[in-house]
TIFI-389549 format. One record per atom (N, C-alpha, C, CB): x, y negated, z negated. Coordinates in steps of 0.05 Angstrom, whole numbers, plus 5000, padded with zeros to 4 digits. Glycine has a CB too. Layout:
XYZ
...
# end
This chain:
092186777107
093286517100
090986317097
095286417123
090686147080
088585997076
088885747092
088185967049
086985577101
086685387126
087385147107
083285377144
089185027118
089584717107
087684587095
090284527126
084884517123
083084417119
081484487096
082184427138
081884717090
079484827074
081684737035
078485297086
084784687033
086284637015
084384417017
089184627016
085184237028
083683937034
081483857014
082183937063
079084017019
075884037015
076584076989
073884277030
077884336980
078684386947
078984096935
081984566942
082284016941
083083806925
080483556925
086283696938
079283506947
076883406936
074883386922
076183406942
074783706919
072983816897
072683756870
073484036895
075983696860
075883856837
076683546823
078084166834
077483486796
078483316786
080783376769
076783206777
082683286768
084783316752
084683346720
086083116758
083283096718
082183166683
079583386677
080682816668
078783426695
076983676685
078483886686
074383736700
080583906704
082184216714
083984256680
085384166752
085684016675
088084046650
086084026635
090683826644
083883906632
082383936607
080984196601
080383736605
080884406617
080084606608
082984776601
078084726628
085484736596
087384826585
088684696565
088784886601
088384466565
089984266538
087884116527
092584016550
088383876499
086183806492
085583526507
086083796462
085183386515
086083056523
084982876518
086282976544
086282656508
084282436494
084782166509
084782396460
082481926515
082581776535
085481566524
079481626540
086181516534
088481206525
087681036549
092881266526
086980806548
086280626572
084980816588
088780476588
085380696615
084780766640
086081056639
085780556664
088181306630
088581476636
088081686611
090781446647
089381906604
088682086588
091382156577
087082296600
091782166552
094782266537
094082596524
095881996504
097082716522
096283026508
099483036504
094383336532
099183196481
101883316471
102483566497
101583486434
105083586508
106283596529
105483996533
109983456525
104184066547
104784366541
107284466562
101784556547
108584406560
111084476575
114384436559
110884276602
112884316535
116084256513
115284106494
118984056527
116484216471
115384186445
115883936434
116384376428
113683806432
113683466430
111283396401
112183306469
112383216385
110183146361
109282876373
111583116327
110582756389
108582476404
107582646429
110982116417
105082476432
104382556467
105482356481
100982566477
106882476506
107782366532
107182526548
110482296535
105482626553
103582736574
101282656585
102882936570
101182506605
099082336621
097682476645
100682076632
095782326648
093482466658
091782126682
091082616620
093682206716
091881976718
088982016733
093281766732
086481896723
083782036746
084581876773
079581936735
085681676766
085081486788
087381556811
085281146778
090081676799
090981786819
091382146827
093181656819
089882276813
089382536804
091682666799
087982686821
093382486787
096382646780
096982646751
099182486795
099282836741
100182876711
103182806717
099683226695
104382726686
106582726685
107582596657
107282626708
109582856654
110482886628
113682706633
110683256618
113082486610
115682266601
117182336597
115782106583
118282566576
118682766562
120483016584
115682846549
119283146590
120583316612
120483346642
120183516606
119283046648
119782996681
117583136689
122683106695
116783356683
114083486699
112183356706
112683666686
111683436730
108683256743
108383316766
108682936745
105883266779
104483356792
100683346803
105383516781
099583366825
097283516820
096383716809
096683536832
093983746808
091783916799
093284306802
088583816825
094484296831
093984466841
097384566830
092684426871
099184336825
101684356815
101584486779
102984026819
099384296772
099184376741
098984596736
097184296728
096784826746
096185046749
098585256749
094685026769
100185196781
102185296774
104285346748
102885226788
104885056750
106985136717
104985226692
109084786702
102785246706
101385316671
101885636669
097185246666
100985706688
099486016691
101686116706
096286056709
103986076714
106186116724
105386246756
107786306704
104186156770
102686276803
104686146818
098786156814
103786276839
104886186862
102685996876
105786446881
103285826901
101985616912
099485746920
103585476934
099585906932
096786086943
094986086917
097486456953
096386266904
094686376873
093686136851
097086586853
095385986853
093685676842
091585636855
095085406845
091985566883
089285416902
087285726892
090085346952
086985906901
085286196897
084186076856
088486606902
085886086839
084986066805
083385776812
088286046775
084385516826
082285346827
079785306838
082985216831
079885516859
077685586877
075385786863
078985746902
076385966840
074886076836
073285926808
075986316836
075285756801
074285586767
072185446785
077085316745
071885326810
069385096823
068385316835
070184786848
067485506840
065385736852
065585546889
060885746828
068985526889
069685406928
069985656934
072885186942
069085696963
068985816978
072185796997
066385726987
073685857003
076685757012
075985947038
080085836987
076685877058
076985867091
080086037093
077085477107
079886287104
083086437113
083486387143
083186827110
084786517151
086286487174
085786837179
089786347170
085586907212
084887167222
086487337209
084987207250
088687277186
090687567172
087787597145
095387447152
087187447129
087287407110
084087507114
088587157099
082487447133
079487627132
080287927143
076787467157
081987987157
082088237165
083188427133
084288247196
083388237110
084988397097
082788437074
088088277091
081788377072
078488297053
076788497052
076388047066
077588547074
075688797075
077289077063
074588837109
079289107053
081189277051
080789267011
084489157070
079688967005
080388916975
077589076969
080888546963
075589016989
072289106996
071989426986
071489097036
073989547001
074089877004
074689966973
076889997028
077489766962
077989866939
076689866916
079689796935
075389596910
072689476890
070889716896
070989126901
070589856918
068190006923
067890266909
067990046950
071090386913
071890646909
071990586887
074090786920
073590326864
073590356835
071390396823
074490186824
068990256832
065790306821
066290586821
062790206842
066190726833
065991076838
067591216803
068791186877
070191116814
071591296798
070591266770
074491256801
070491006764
068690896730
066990986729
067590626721
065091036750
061991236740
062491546731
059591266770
064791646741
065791956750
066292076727
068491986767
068891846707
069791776683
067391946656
069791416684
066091826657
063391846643
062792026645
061391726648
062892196671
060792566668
063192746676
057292656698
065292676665
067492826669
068892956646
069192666681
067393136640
067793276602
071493256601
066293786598
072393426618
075193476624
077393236627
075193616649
077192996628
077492736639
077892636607
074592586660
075292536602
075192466573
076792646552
072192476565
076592896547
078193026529
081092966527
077793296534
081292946562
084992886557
085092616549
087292906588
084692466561
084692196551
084092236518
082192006568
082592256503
082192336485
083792526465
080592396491
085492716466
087692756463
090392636459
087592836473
090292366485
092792176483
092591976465
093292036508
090192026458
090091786436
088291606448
092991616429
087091476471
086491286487
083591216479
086991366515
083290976469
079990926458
079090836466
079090826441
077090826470
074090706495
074690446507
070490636478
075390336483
076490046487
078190016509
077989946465
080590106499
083790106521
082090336552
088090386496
079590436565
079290596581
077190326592
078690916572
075790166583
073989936593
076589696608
071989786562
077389626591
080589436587
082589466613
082789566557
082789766621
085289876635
083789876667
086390226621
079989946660
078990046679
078790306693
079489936690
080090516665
080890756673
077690926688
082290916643
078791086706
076591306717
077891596722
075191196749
076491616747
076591996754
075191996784
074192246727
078892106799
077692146817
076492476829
079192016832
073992356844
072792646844
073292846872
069492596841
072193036884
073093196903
073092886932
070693526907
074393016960
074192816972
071392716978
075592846992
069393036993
066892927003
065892706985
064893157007
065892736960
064592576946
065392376954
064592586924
067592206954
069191996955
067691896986
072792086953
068092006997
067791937035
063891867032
068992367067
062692007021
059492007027
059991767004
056992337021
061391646970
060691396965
060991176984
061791326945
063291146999
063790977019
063190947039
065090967023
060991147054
059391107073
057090897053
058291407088
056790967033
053390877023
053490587020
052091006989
056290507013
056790287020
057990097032
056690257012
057390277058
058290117087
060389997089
056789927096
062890227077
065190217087
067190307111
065790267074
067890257135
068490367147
070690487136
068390257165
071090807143
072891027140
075390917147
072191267156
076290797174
078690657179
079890467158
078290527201
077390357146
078590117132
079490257109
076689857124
078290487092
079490617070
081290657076
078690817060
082690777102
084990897111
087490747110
084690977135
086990497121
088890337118
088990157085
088490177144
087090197072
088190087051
089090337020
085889857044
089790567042
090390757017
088590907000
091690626999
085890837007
084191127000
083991387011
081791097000
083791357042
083491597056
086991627066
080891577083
086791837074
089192007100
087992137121
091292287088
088592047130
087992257164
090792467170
087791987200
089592627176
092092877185
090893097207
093093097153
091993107234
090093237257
087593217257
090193477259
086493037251
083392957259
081492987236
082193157284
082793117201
081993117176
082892937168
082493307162
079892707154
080692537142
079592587116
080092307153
081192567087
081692717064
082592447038
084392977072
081092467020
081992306998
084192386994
080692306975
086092156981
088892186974
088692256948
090591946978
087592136923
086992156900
084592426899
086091856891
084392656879
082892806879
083192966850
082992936902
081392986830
082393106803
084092976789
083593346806
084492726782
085792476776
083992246754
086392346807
086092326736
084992116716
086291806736
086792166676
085091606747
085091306762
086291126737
081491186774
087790986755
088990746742
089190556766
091990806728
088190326765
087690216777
089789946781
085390236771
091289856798
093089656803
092289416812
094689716819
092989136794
091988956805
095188836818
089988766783
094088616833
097388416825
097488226817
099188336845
098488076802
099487866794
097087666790
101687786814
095687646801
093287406799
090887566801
093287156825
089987896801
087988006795
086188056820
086987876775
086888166841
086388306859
087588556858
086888186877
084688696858
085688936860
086589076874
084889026856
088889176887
090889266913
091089626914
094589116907
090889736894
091890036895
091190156872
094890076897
092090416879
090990606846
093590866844
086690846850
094090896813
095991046809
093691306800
098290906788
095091616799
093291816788
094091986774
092191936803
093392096764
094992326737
092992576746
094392206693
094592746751
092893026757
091993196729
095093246775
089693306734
088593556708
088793746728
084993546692
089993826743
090894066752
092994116745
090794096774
093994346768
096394516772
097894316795
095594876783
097494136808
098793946829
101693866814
096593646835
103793936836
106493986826
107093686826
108494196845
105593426836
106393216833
104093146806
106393046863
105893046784
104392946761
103192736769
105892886739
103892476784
103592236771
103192136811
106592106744
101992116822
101691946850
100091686854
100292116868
100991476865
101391236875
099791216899
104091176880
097691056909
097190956925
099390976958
096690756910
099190936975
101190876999
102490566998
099390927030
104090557004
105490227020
102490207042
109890277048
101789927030
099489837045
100189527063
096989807021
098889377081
099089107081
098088947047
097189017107
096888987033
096488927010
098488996981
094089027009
098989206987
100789406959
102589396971
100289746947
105289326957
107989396963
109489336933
109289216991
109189676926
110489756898
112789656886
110890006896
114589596898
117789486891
116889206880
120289456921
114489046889
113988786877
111388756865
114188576898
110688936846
108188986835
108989076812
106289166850
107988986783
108389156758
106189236741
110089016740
104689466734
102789616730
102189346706
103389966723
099989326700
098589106678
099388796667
098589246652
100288766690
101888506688
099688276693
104388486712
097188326708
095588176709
094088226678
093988216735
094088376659
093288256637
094788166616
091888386628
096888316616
099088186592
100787916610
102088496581
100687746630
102487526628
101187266616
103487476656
098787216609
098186996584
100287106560
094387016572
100187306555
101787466527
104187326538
101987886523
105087476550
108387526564
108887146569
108387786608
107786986571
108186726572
108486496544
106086676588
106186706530
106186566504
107986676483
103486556494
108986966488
110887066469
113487006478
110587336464
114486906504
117287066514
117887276509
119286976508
116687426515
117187776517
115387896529
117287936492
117488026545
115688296570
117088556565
116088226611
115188736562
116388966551
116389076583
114589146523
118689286588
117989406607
118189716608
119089296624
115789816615
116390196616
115690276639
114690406595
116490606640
115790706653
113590816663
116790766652
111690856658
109290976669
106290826654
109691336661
104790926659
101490696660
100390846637
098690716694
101091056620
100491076596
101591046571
099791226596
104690956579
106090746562
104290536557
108590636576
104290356584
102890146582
100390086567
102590096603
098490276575
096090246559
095690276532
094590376567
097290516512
097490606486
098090346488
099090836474
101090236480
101789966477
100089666474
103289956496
099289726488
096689376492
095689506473
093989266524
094789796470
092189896451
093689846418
091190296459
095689886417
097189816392
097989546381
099489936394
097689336407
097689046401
100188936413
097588976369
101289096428
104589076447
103688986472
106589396453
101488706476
100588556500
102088396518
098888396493
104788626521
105488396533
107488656557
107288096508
106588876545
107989126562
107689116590
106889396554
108989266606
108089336637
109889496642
107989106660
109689606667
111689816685
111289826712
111390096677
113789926724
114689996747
112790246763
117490066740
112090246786
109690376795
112290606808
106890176819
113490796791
113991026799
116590996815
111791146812
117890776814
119990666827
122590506804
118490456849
124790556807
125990406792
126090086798
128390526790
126690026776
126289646778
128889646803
127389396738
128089366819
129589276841
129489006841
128889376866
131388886863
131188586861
128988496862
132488456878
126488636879
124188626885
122488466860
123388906891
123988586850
121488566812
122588296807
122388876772
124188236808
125988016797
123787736797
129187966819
123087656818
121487396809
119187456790
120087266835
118487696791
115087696772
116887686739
112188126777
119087756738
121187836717
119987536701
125287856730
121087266728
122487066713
120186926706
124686906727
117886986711
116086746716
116486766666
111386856742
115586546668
115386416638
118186536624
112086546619
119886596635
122986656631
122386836609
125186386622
121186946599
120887196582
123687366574
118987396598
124187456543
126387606543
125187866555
127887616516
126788126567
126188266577
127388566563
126788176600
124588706551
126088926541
125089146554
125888956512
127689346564
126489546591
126589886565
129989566634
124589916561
123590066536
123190386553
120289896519
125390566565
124690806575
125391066560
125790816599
124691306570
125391536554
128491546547
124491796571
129191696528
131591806528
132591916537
132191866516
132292096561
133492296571
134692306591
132492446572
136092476608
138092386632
136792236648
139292606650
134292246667
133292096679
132991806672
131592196682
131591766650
131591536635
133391406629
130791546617
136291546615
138091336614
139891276636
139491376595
139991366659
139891316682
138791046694
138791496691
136791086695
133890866698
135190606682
130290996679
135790566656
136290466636
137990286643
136890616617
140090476649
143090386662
143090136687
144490676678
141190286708
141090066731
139889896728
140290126753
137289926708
135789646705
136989446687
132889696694
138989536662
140989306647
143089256668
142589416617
144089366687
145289066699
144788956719
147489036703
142589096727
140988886752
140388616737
137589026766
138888676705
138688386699
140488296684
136488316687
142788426679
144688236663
146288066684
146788406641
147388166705
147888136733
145687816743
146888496751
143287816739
141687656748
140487466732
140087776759
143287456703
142687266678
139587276667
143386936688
138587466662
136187486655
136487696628
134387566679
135787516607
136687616584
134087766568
137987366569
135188016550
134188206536
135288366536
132288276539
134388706527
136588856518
134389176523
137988736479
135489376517
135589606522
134289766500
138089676527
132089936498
130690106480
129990376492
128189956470
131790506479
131790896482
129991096466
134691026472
127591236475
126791386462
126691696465
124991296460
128991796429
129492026441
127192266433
132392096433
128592486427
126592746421
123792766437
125692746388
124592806461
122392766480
119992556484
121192966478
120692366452
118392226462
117791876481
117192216435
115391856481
115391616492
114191406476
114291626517
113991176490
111890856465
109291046468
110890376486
107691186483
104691256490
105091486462
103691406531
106791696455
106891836441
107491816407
107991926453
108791536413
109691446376
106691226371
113891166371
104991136400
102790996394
100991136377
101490926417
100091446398
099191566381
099291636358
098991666387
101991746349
102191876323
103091566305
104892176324
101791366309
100691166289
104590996280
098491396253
106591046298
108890936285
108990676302
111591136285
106990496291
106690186298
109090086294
104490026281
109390046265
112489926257
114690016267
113189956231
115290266261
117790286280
117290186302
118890546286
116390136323
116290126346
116389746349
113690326356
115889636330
115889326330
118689356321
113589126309
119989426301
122289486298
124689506317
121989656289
123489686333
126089796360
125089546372
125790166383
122389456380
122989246406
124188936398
119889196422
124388866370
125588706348
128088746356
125088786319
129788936365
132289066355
133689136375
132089286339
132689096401
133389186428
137289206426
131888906455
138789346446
141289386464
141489196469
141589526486
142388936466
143488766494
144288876510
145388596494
142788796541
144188966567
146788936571
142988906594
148988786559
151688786569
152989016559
153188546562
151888946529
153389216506
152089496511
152589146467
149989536523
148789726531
150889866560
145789616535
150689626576
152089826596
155589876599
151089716622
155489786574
159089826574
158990036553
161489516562
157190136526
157790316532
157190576541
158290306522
154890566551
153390856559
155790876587
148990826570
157390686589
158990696618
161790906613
160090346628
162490826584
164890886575
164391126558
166190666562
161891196561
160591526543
161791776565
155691556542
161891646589
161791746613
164791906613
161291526635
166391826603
169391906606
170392006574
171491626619
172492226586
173392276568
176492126555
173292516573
175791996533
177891836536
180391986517
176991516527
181292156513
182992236503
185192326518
182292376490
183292326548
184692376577
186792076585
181692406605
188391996586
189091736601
187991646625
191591736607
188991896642
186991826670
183991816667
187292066693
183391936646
179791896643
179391596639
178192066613
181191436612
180891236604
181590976632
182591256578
182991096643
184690916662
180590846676
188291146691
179391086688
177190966697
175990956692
176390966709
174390916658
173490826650
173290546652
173790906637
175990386647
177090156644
176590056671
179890166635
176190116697
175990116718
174090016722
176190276726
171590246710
168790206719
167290016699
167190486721
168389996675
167489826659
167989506663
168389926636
170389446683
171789216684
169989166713
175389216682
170089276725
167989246754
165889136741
166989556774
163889276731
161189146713
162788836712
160289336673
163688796690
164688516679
164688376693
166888476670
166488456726
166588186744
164488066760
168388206763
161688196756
159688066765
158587956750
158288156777
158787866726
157587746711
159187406713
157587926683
158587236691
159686946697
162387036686
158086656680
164486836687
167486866670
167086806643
169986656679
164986616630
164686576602
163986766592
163086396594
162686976608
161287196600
163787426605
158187246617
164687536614
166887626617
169387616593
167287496639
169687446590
172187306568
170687366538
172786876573
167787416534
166287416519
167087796508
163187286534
165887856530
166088166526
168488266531
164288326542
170688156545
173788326541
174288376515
176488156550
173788266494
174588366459
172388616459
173688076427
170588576468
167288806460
168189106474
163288666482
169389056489
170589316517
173889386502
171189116563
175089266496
177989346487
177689416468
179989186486
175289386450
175189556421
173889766426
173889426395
172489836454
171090136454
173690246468
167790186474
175590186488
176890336486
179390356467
177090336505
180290176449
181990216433
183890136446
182190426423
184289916465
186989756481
186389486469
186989736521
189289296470
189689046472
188088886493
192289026474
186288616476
184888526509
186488436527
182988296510
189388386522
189988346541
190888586567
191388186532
189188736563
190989006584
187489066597
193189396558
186088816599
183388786609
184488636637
181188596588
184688746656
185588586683
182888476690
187088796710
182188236680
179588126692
179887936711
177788036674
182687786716
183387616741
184887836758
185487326734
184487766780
186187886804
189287886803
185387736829
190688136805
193088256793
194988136818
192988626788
196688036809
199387976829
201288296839
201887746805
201088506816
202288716822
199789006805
205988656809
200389186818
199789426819
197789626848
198489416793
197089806829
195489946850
193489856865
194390136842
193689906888
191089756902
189289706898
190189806916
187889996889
184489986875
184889796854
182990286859
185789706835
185889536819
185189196833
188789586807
187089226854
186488996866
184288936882
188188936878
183689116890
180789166910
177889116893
180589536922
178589256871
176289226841
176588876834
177789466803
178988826840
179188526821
177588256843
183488426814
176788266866
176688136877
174088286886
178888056888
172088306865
169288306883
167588326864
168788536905
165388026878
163387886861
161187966866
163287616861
159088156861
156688286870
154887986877
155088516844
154287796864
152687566866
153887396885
152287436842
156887426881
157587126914
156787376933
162386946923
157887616936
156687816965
153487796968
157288186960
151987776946
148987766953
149287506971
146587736923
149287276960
149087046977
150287057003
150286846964
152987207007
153487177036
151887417046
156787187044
150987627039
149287717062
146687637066
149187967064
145787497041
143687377053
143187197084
143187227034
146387027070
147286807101
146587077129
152486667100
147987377127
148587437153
145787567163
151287627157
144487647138
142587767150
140387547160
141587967132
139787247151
139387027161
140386737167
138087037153
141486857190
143786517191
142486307196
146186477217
139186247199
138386017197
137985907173
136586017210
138886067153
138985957117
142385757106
138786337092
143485917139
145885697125
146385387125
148185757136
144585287138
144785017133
143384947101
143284857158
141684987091
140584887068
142385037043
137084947068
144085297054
146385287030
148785137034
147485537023
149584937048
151684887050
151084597042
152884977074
148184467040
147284217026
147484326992
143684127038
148184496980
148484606957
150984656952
147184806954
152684806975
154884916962
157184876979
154585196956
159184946971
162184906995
163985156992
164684576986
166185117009
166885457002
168485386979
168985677028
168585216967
171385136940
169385266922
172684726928
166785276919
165185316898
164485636899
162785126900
165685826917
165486166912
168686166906
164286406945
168986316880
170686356862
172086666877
169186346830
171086816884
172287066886
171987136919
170787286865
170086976942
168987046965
170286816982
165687066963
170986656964
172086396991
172986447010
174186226987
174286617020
175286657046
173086777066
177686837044
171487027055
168687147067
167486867081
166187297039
167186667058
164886507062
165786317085
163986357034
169286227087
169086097103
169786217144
170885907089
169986567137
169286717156
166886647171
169086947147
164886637156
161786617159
162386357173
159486607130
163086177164
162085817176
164385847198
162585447148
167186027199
167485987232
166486257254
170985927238
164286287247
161586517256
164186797266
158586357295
166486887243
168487097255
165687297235
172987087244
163587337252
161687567246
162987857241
159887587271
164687887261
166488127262
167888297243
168088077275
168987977231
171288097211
170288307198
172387907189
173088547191
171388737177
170588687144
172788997179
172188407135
170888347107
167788337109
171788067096
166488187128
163488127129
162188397132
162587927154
162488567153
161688747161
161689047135
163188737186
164288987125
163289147096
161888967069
166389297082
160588777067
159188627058
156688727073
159988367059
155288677099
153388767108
152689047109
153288677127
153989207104
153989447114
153189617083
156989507131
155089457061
154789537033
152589617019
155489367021
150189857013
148689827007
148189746978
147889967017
149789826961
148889636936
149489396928
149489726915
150189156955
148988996953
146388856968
150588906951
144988756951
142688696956
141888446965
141588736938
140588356996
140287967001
138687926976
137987817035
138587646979
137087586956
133887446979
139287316929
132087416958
129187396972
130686986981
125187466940
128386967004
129386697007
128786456987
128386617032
126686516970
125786366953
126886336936
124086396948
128586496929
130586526904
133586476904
130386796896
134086386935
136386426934
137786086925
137186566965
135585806923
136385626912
138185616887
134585536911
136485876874
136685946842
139686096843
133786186829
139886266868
142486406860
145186256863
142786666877
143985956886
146085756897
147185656862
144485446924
144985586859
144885376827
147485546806
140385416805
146485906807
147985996790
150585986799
147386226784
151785956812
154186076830
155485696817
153286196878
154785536826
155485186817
156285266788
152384906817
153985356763
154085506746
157185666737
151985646754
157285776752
159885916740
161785836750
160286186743
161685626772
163185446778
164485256769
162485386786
163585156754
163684936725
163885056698
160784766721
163485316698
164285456674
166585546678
162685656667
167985636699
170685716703
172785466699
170985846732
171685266708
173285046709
174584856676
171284876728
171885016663
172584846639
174285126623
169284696620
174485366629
176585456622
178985436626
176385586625
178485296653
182185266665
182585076651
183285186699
181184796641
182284596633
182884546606
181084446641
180884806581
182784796555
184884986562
181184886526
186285146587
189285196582
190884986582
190385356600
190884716601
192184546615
192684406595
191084426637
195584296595
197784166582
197483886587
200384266590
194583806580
194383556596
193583356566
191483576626
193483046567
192782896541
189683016530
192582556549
188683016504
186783096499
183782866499
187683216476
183982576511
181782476524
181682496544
181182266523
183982606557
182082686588
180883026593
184482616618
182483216570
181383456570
178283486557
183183616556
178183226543
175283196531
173683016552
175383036499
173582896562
173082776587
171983036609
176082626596
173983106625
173083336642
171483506626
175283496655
172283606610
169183836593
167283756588
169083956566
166283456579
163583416577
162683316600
162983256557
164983286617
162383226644
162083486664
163582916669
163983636661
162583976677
161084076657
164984256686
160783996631
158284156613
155383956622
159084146568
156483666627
154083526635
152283736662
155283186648
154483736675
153483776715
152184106706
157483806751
153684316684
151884526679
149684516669
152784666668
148484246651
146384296641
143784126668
146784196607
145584016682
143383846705
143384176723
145083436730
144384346718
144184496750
141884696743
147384686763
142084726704
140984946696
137084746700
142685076659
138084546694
134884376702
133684336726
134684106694
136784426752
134584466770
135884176799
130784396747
137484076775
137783766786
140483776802
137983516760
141283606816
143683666838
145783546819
143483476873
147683646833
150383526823
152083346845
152283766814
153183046838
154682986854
157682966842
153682776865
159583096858
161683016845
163282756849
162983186848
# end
């Protein structure tokens, strides 16, 4: 954790107009500095720059801030990783706290071992050929930082030479100890090397030239590495991924690299794990559309499946790209099919239409009872999404199965079979929020400055379980207990309060073009719940 005092010394350091002026152009006006807004597309400048109070702020879209604020929305970082990008632009020295030196030495071990493997690279006839084979050019192997790791002794006598302690490799995922043998993890491995997010290097992925029945191995869960929130080359494609809105996402680290090598800078992937909520903030940073680009085959469209509606589920928009006949993006890189491949990522699935129908591929519908759960499982999907969205796709779903939309039970049924009713009354996103509440009940006061139980559409009763603490009930307890649903991180859960208001105000203005009411006051109520949706989507409160 870095020392206040030493934040302090920074912001002293540095100046505001020298920090934005090495990212925007700025030209003096009086006493302050004006620039066309880099945060929203503006032909006047209303973007100010003051020295005298070291702050910005855009007329235009409210943004503003210090030095250390700017940074952030530029480069999309987190608070740490700004102060760290400003610390390193002034050659400051920044002061940790006893976690943050004990962990330094762990980044020490890894910088150490990567020197190794890059030298290895080079006199490794066998190494180069494959690489060489995949297509992979000197360029994309400098770029990626690719190497080779060699037998262990080797590995253990580089890291003595440079006075690494053995423990410290151990704990940051070079070595293993096992009955008193301590043994490289990586061995006969083309190296790929993992940064995170702001370019520290944390871990290494490996590709075997052996007979080793594991192809593809990962580093350990470290205090530094923790794979579920890490995406393989994301520290070089998110300038791309910010300036394009688009993040490609694949599966494995030689997707990734062909790709950049083809001019697709904006690719990354999942370190051997399927995408999880985990991924979700690195997802949103510069709101990027999101195309999850995996193999065709059972595994993959599997993969495919969970990752379109984790983000359609989490309003994070893009769409779905399948590649069949065994191949992958690293394999059409090679064999030179540039265009197509701009083509398909041009051309993506939308994840809604994607998972309704690879859902409904699933059944045989000539069966009734097949179709009956089809209709089931396809209408489940639906109800976690918003109701505008919902009402959207009941025509898209009744024409794959060939029913009337109205035989789409997407409100909760007054009569039939249970499961019907059990399916109709459950919101994956209001359940995230309440188990967030149970798994931390000191978060329920700052949601209840956001929300009320009138504002959970499908959970109201759960929610007002929770606020008279009936912990017990077995509604909560199969909410907690549920594993596919997921808390949400605490940082995010403002964002999920915001969405939930969101479909709150979107449901409402459905009920009110049914209502038999005069048409200035049905125009009345709709532009002011379309008002309160577009203040919530900015971030801004609503009073009613």
């Amino acid at each position: 954790m870095i020392e206040k005092n030493s934040i302090e010394q920074l912001k002293n350091t540095i100046d505001i107009v020298d920090v934005i002026g090495n990212y925007i152009e700025l030209k003096k006006a009086g006493t302050n500095y004006k620039a066309l807004c880099p945060f929203h597309n503006e032909d006047t400048p209303s973007f100010v720059v003051s020295p005298a109070k070291q702050i910005f702020h855009c007329f235009g879209c409210q943004k503003g801030g210090d030095a250390i604020k700017f940074v952030m929305e530029y480069e999309k970082l987190s608070y740490p990783e700004a102060i760290e990008k400003l610390a390193s632009m002034y050659n400051f020295t920044l002061s940790y706290g006893s976690k943050k030196e004990s962990l330094s030495s762990l980044f020490k071990a890894l910088e150490s071992i990567n020197e190794l493997y890059k030298k290895e690279l080079i006199h490794t006839p066998k190494a180069l050929e494959y690489l060489k084979k995949r297509g992979v050019l000197h360029s994309s192997i400098e770029r990626f930082e690719l190497g080779y790791a060699p037998d262990g002794p080797k590995q253990i006598a580089h890291l003595k030479s440079r006075f690494v302690p053995l423990q410290e490799a151990i704990e940051a995922g070079i070595l293993a100890q096992q009955e008193g043998r301590v043994y490289a993890r990586l061995k006969d491995r083309i190296t790929f090397p993992i940064y995170s997010p702001n370019g520290a290097l944390i871990a290494f992925g490996g590709r075997t030239l052996g007979d080793h029945p594991a192809k593809y191995l990962n580093s350990p869960e470290t205090k530094i590495f923790h794979k579920s929130k890490v995406l393989y080359g994301y520290h070089l494609a998110k300038q791309d991924i910010y300036a394009q809105k688009r993040l490609i996402l694949c599966e494995g680290y030689m997707d990734v690299v062909m790709l950049h090598q083809a001019g697709f800078t904006t690719a990354v992937a999942t370190l051997g794990t399927a995408l999880t909520p985990s991924h979700l903030p690195l997802l949103r940073r510069g709101e990027p559309k999101v195309i999850v680009a995996y193999d065709g085959d059972k595994a993959g469209m599997a993969a495919a499946l969970k990752a379109a509606k984790l983000l359609s589920v989490s309003d994070i928009e893009g769409g779905v790209v399948l590649f069949g006949r065994g191949e992958d993006p690293a394999d059409m890189v090679q064999k030179g099919a540039i265009e197509q491949l701009e083509k398909l990522f041009n051309a993506p699935r939308p994840f809604i239409e994607f998972v309704l129908d690879t859902t409904i591929k699933q059944y045989d519908l000539s069966n009734p009872k097949e179709k009956e759960k089809a209709l089931l499982a396809a209408v489940e999907y639906l109800r976690t999404l918003s109701p505008l969205l919902q009402e959207e796709y009941k025509h898209y779903l009744a024409a794959l199965l060939e029913i009337l939309p109205s035989k789409i039970p997407l409100r909760p049924q007054k009569k039939g079979p249970q499961k019907s009713q059990s399916l109709e009354t459950k919101d994956i996103a209001e359940q995230s929020i309440l188990k967030t509440i149970l798994l931390n009940p000191s978060l329920l006061n700052s949601v209840l400055d956001i929300v009320t139980p009138e504002h959970f559409i499908y959970h109201k009763e759960e929610f007002k379980l929770l606020l008279e603490n009936k912990l017990d009930h077995p509604k909560l307890r199969e909410i907690l207990l549920d594993e596919d649903i997921h808390p949400i991180a605490p940082d995010m859960l403002t964002q999920a309060l915001l969405r939930l208001l969101i479909q709150y105000y979107e449901q409402k203005i459905q009920k009110i073009l049914k209502e038999d009411i005069p048409f200035t006051q049905k125009s009345f109520f709709i532009r002011k719940y379309k008002d309160n949706i577009t203040k919530l989507k900015r971030g801004e409160p609503v009073i009613e």
